[in-house]
N, C-alpha and C positions, 0 to 999 in steps of 0.2 A: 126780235133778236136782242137779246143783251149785248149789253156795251162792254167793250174789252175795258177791264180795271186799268188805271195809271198806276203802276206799278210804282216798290220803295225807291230802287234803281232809280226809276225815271226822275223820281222826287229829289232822290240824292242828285242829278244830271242838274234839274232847276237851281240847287242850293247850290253847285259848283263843287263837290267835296272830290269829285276825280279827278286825279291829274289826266290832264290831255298825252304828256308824255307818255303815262302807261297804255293809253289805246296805242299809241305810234308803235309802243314796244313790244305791244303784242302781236299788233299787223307787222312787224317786219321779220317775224320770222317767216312766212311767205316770200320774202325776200331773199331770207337766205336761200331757201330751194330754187330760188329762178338761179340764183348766181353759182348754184352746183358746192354750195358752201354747209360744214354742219351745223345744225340746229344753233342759235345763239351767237351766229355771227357778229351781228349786226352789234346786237348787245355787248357783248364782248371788247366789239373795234370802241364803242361810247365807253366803256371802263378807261381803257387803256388812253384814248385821247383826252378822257376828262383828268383824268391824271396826268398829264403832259402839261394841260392847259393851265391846273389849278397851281404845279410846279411855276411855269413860266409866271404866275402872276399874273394872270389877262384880268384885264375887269369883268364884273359880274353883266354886264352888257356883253361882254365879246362874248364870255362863260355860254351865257343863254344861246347866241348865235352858235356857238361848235357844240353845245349840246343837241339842238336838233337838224344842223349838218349831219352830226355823224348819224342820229335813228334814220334820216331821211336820204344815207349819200348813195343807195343802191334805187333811187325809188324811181331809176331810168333805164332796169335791167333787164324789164322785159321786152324794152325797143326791139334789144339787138337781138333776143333769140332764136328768130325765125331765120334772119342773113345768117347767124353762125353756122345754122344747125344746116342749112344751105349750103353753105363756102365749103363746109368741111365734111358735108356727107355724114353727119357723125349726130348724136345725142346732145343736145346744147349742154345740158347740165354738166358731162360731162367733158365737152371742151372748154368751160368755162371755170369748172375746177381744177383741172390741171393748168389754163394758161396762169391760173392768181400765183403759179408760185417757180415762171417761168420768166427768165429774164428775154425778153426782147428783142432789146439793144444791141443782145450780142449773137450773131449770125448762127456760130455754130448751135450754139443752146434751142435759138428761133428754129430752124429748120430740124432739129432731132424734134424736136417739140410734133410741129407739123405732120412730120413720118410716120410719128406713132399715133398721132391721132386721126388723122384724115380716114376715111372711107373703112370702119372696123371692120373686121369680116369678109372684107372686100377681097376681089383677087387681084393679082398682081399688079395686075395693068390694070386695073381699074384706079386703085391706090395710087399709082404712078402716075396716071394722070390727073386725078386729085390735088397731089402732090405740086405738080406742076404750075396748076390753077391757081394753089393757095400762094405757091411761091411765087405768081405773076402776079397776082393780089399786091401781095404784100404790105407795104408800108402806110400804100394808098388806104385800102381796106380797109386797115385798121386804124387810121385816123378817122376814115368815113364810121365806122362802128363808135370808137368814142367820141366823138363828135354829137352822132344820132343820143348816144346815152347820158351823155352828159347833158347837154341843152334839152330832154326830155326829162331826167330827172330837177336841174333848175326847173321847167315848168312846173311841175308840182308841185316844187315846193312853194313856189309864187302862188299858184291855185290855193292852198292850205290857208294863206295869207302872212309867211313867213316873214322876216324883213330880207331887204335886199341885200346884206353881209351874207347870211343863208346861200342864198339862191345863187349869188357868184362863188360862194366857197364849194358849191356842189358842180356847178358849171366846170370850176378849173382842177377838179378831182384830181383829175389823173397827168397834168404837169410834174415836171421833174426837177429837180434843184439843179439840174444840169443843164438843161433846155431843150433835152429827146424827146420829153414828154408831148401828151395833144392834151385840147383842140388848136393851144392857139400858140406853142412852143416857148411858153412864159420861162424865165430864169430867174433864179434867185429867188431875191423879195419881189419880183414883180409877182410872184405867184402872193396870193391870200394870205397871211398868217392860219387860217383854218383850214384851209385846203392842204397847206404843209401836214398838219398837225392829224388830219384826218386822212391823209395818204400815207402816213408811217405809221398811224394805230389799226388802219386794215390788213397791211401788208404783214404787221408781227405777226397778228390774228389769221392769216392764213397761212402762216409760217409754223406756227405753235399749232392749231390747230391739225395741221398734214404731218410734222414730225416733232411737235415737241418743242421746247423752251431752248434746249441749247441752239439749234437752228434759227430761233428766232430773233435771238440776240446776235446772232453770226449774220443776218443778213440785215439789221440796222448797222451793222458794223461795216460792213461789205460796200453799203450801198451809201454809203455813208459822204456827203458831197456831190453823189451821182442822182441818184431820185431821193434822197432825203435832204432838207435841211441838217447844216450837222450841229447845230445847236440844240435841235430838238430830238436830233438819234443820239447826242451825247445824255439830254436829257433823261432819254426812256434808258439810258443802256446803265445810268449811275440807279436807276429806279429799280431796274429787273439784279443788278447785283447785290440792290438789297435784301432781295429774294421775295418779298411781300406781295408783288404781281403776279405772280406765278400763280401760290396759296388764293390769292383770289379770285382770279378769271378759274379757279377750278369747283368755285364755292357755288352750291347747287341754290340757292341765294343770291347769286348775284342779278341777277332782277331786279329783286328787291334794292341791291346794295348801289345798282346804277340810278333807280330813280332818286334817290339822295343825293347823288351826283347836282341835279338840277337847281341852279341860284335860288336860294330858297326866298330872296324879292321877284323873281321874276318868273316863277309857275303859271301856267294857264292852266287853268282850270276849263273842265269838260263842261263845252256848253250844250245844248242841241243845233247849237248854229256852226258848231267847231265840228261838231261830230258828222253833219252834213257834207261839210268841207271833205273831210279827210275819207266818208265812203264816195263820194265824186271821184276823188282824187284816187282813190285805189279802184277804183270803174275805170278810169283810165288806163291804170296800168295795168291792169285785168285782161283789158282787152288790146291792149297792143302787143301779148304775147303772139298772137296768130294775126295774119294780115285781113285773114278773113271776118274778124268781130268788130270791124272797126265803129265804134261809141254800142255795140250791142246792148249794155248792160244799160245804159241811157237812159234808151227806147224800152228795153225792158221794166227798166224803172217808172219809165214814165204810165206806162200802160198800168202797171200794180197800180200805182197812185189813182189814176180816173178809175179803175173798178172798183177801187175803196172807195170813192168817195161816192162814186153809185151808189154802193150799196148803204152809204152814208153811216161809214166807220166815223168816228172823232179823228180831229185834228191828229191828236197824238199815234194815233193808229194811223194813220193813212200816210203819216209821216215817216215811222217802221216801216210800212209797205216798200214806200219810194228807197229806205236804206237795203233792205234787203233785195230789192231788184239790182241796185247798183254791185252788193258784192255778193250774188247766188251764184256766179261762175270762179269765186277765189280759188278753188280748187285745181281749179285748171291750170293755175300757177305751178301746179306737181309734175304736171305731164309734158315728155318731152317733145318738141316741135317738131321728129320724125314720126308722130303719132300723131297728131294735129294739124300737122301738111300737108299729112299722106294723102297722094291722089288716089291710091287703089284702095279697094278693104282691107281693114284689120286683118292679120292672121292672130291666133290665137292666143300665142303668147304675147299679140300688143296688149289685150287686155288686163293682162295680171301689173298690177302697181310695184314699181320701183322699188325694194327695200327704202326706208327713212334712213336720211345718213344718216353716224354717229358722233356722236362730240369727242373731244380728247379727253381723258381721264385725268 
């Protein structure tokens, strides 16, 4: 049997010439779809916060820190899709895109919210008591939900081998400059500096994203002292009237234009021991979409690896083996947890895929 060639790629991997950011950047578009968000979310919210960050003047230490906060602050999204898609009777994806652009906090808004989303299709009374459920839930719930998603994406990003600025700024994501926020009802500056900064560059981005820039500047405005810092929605909102954020976050380039964004002293570069890491670490989130795959991809992984080396592939190939067993179920990231819970058989049209969202123009 001939030996699988060490490819250029792999060579370029040893010499270090890939940025690690760009593998993040391309695995997190999988992210977006668990979070019900369009294409380039993720990327988008790192424009818009590395532009906050490099405004305020952060050092190129903190820089580095909110740069792979923000690739890394969805990377505990697939905790929760199974409870949601549960609570609400409904598509995770999409009660996870309508709630990013729902306010909470405030009853009336929470409960139309719920109405329309709970049990689709459903009848009357089945809706109704749905309803009910969600609304006896409530407040509890949804601290238990962020709670679960935030201290699972912290883990990740601890796994990666982030530093610990990272890992708490992902942790207190979803704090509020007010103190409504969860897991832990931080206020003010008790919240991160990164956490702020990367809860008002997700929030425009899903505001711009559903309807558009003037919304999006309406609701740093809105929220302004409530779940923002207002030094940093003063910040973004002197930024968006320059009008140059807009023009960019629409630039089919901006990929490209985010990884620039990164301290150019403090790039990691793509190791194989990095690149390890980050397929582990997205195994994990792979298989915490369903409750039933729990470490699957592991075991799968592990099994490639001993039948490679049976058959006594090289190092470098057995090594593939083991990444590809970690992430051969990414896919699954697409599909909704009423399809992947479901106790009965498929009917027919479970099978046909989702349309792909769309991005804003």
């Amino acid at each position: 049997m001939a030996e699988p060639s060490y490819s250029m790629d792999e060579q370029a991997i040893d010499r270090g010439t890939f940025k690690f950011s760009e593998v993040l950047s391309a695995l997190s578009f999988v992210l977006d779809m668990v979070e019900g968000q369009p294409e380039g979310h993720v990327v988008r919210s790192c424009f818009i916060g590395m532009t906050i960050g490099e405004r305020l003047g952060l050092a190129e230490e903190q820089r580095s820190a909110l740069f792979y906060t923000l690739l890394l602050k969805d990377a505990g999204c697939s905790s929760t899709s199974s409870r949601v898609a549960a609570l609400f009777d409904a598509d995770d994806f999409e009660v996870k895109k309508t709630l990013r652009t729902t306010d909470r906090s405030r009853l009336s808004e929470s409960l139309l919210y719920v109405a329309r989303t709970v049990s689709p299709g459903g009848k009357l009374r089945t809706r109704a008591r749905r309803f009910l459920t969600v609304g006896l839930e409530g407040r509890r719930a949804n601290r238990r939900l962020v709670q679960i998603r935030c201290e699972r994406g912290a883990e990740i990003a601890r796994l990666i081998g982030f530093s610990e600025e990272t890992v708490r700024a992902i942790r207190s994501l979803d704090e509020h400059w007010d103190g409504s926020g969860y897991p832990d009802g931080l206020r003010g500056e008790e919240i991160p500096i990164l956490s702020r900064i990367c809860k008002l560059a997700q929030t425009i981005d899903f505001f711009y994203s559903a309807f558009g820039p003037v919304q999006a500047e309406e609701v740093a405005h809105a929220r302004r002292k409530e779940w923002f810092d207002p030094v940093l929605a003063d910040v973004f909102l002197a930024e968006a009237r320059a009008g140059s954020i807009w023009e960019n976050l629409a630039n089919p380039n901006l990929l490209h234009a985010v990884s620039r964004l990164e301290p150019a002293d403090r790039v990691l570069a793509v190791t194989p021991e990095r690149l390890d890491l980050a397929a582990r670490a997205f195994a994990r989130i792979i298989d915490a979409k369903s409750p039933f795959t729990y470490r699957h991809s592991e075991r799968v992984a592990d099994t490639a690896a001993v039948m490679a080396e049976y058959m006594r592939f090289p190092a470098p190939a057995v090594r593939d083996q083991r990444r590809a067993g970690l992430l051969h179920d990414i896919g699954k990231l697409g599909v909704s947890n009423r399809i992947l819970d479901k106790p009965e058989p498929l009917i027919s049209e479970e099978y046909i895929l989702r349309p792909a969202t769309q991005t804003t123009s």
